[in-house]
ROTI-127546 format. One line per 10 residues: number of its first residue (from 1); their letters; for each residue x, y, z of N, C-alpha, C. Coordinates in pm, 1 decimal. Example, Ala and Ser with C-alpha at 12.3 -4.5 7.8 and 13.67 -1.06 7.14 Angstrom:
BEGIN
1) as) 1319.0 -569.0 780.0 1230.0 -450.0 780.0 1320.0 -330.0 780.0 ~ 1285.0 -225.0 708.0 1367.0 -106.0 714.0 1290.0 3.0 787.0
***
This chain:
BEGIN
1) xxxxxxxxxx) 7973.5 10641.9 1702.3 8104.2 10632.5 1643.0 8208.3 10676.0 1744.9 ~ 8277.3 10571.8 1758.1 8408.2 10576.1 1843.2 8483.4 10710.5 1777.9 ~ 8546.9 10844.9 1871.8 8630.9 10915.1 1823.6 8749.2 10922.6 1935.0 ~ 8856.6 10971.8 1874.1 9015.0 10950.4 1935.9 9074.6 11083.1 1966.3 ~ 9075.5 11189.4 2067.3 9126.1 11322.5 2037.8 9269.8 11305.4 2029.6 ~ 9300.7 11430.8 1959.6 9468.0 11448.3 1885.2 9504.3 11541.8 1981.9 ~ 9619.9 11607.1 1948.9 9685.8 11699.5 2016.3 9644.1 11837.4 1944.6 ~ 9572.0 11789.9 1815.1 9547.7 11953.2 1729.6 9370.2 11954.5 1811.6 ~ 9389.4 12080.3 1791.1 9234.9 12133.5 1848.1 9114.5 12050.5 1839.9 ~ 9119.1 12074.6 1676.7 8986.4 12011.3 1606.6 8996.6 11942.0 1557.1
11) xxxxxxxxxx) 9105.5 11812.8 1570.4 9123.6 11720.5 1470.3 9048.5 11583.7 1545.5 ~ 8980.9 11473.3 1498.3 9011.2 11355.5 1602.5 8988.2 11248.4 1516.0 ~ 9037.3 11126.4 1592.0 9062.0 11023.2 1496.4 8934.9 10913.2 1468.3 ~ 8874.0 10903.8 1383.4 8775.7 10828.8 1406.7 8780.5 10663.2 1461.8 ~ 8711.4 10566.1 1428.3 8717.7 10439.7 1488.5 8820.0 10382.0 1392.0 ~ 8830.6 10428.8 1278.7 8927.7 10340.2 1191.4 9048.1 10394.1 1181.3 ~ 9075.5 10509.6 1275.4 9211.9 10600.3 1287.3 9243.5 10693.8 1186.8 ~ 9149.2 10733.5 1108.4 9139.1 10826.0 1013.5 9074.7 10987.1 1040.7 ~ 9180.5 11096.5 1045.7 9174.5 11190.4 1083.6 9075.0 11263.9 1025.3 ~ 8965.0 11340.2 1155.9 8860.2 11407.1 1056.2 8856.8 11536.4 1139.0
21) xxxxxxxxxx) 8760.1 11644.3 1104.2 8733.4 11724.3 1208.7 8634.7 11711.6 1269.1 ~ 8649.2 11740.4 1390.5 8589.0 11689.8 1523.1 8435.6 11766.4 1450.7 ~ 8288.8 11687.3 1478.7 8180.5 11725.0 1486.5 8142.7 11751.6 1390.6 ~ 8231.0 11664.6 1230.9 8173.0 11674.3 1106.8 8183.3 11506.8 1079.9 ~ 8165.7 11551.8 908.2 8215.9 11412.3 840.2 8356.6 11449.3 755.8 ~ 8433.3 11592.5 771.7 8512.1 11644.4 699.2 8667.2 11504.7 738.6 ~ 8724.3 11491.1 638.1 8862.7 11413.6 634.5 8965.3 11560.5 637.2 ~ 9063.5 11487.0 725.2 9167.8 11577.4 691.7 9234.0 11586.8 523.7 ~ 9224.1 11426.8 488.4 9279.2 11426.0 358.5 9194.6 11506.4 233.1 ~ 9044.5 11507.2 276.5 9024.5 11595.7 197.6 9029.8 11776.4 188.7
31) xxxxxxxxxx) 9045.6 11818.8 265.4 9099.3 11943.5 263.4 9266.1 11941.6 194.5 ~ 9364.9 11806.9 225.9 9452.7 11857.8 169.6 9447.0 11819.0 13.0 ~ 9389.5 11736.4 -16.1 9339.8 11734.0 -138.5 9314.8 11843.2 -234.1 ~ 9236.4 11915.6 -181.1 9181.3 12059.6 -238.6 9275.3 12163.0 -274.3 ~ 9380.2 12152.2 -146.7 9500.4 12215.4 -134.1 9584.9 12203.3 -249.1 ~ 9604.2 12065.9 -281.2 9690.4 11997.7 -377.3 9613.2 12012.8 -505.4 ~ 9562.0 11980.2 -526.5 9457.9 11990.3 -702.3 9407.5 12144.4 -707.3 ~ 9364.5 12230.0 -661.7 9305.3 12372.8 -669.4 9395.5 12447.5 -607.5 ~ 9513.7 12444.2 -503.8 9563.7 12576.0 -451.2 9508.3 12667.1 -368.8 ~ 9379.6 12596.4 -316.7 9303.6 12698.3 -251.0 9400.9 12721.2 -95.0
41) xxxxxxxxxx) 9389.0 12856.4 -81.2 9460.0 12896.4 71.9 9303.9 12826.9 175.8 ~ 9405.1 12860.6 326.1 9271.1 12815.7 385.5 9159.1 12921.7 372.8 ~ 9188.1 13006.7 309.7 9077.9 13132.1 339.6 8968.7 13121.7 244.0 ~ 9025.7 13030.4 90.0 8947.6 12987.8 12.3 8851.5 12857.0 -5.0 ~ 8968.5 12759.4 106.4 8851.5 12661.9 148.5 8727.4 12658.4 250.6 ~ 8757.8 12814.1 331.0 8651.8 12836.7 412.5 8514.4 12887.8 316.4 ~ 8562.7 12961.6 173.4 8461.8 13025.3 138.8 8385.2 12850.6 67.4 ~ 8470.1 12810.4 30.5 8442.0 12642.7 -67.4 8381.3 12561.6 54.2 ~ 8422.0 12547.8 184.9 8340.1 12470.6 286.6 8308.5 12574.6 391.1 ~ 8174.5 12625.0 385.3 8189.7 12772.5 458.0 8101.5 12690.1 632.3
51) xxxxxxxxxx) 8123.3 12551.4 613.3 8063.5 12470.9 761.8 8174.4 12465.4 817.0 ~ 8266.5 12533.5 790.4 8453.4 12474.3 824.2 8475.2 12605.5 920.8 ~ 8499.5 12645.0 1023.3 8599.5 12787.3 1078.8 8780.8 12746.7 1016.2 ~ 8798.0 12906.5 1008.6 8958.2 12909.5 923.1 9037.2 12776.1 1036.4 ~ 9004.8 12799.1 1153.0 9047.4 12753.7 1312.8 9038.3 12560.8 1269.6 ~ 8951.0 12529.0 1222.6 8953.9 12395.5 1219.7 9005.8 12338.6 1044.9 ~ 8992.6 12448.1 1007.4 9087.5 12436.9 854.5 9258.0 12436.5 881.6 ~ 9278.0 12526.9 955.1 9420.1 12538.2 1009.3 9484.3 12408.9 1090.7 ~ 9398.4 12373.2 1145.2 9379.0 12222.4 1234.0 9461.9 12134.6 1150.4 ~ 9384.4 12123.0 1020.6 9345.6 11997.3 931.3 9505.6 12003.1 851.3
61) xxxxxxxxxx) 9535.0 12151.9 857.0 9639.1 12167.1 770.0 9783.2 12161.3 856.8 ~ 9787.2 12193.0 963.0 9894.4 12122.9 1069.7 9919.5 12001.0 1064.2 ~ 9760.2 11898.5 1125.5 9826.1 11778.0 1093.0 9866.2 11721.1 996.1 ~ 9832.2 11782.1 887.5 9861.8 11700.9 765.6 9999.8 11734.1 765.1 ~ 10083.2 11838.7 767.7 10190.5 11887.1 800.3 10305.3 11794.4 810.4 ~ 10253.8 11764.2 987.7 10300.0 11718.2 1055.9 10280.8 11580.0 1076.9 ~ 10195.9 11504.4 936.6 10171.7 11343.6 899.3 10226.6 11350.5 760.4 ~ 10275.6 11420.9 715.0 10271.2 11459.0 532.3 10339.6 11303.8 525.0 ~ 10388.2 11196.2 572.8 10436.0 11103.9 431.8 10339.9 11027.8 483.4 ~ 10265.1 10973.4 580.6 10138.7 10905.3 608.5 10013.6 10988.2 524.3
71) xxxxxxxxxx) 10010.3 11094.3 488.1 9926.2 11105.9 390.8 9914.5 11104.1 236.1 ~ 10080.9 11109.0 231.2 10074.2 11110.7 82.5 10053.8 10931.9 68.8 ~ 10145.4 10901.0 153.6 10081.1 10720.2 91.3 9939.1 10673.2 74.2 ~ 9848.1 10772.3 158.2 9716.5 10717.4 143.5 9651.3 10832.3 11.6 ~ 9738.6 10924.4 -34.1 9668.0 11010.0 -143.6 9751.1 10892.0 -238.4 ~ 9853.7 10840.3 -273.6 9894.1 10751.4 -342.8 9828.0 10634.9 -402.4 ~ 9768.1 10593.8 -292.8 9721.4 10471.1 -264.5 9544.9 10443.3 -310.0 ~ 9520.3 10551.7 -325.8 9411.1 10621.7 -390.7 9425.5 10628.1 -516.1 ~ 9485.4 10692.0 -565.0 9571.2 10734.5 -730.9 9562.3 10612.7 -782.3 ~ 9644.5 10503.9 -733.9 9678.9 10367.0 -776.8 9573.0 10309.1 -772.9
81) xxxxxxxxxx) 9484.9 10290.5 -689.8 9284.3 10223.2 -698.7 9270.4 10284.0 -852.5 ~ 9215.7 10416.0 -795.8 9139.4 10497.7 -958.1 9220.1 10430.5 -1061.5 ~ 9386.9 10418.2 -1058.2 9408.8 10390.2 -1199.8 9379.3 10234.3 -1284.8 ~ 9358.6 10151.7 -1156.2 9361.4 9985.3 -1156.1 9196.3 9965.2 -1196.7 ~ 9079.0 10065.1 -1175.6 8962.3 10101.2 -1177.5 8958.1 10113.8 -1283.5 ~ 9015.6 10211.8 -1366.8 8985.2 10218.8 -1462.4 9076.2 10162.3 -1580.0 ~ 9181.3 10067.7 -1536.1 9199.0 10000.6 -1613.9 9108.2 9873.1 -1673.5 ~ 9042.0 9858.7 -1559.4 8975.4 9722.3 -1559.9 8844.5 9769.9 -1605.0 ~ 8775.7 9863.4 -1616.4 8680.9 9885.3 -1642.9 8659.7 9904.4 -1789.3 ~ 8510.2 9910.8 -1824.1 8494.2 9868.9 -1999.5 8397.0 9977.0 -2027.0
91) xxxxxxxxxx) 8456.3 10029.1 -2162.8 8422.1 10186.6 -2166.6 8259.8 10171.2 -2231.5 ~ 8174.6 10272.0 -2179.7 8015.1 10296.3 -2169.6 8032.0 10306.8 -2352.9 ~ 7940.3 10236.4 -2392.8 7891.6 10255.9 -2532.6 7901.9 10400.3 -2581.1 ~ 7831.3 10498.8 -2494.7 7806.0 10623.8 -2523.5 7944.2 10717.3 -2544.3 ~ 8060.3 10679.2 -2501.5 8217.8 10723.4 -2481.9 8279.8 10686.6 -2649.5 ~ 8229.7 10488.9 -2644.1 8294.1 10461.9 -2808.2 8239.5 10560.6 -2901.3 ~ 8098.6 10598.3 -2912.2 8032.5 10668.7 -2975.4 8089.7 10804.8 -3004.1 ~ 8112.6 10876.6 -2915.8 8163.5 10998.8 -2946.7 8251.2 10980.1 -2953.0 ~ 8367.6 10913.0 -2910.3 8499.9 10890.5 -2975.2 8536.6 10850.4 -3140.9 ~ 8422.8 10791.2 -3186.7 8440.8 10717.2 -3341.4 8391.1 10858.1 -3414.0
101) xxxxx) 8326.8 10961.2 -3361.6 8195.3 11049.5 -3403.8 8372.5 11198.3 -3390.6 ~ 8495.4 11162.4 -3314.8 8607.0 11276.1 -3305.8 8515.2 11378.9 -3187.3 ~ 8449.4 11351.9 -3129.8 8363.2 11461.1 -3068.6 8516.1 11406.7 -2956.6 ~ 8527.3 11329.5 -2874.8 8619.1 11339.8 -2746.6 8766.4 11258.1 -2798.8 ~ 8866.5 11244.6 -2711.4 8963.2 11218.7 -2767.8 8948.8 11047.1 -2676.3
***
């Protein structure tokens, strides 16, 4: 796998230009993800990805920083899949069931 180094330490770009940390399979977007839905500081995503140093968490969280509207379009752009996904999709028998049964809403 083709990788691209950045100007951040541990960041690099893979073959499809998608920021990861260097010598994993970690995405930058998913750390900020975590950030965004849980609040975790980096000190809590080290204990949540403890294969991570604070050093390449800090990495992940610069560039995102310093890409924030190139990432929110691709956290967007995501959002909008899942919702088109599950519009189109046809609900599991087992869902009508407990729904007719008041067990889920």
């Amino acid at each position: 796998m083709l990788q691209i180094e950045t100007r951040y330490e541990h960041i690099v770009l893979d073959d499809l230009g998608v920021p990861v940390i260097a010598a994993t399979q970690t995405k930058v977007i998913e750390l900020v993800l975590d950030k965004i839905a849980y609040g975790w500081s980096p000190e809590e995503m080290h204990v949540q990805h403890p294969y991570l140093s604070l050093g390449e968490i800090h990495s992940a969280l610069a560039y995102y920083w310093d890409h924030q509207e190139e990432l929110e379009r691709e956290i967007q752009r995501r959002l909008e899949l899942v919702e088109s996904m599950r519009r189109h999709s046809v609900e599991p028998p087992l869902i009508e069931r407990l729904r007719a049964e008041g067990l889920i809403r």
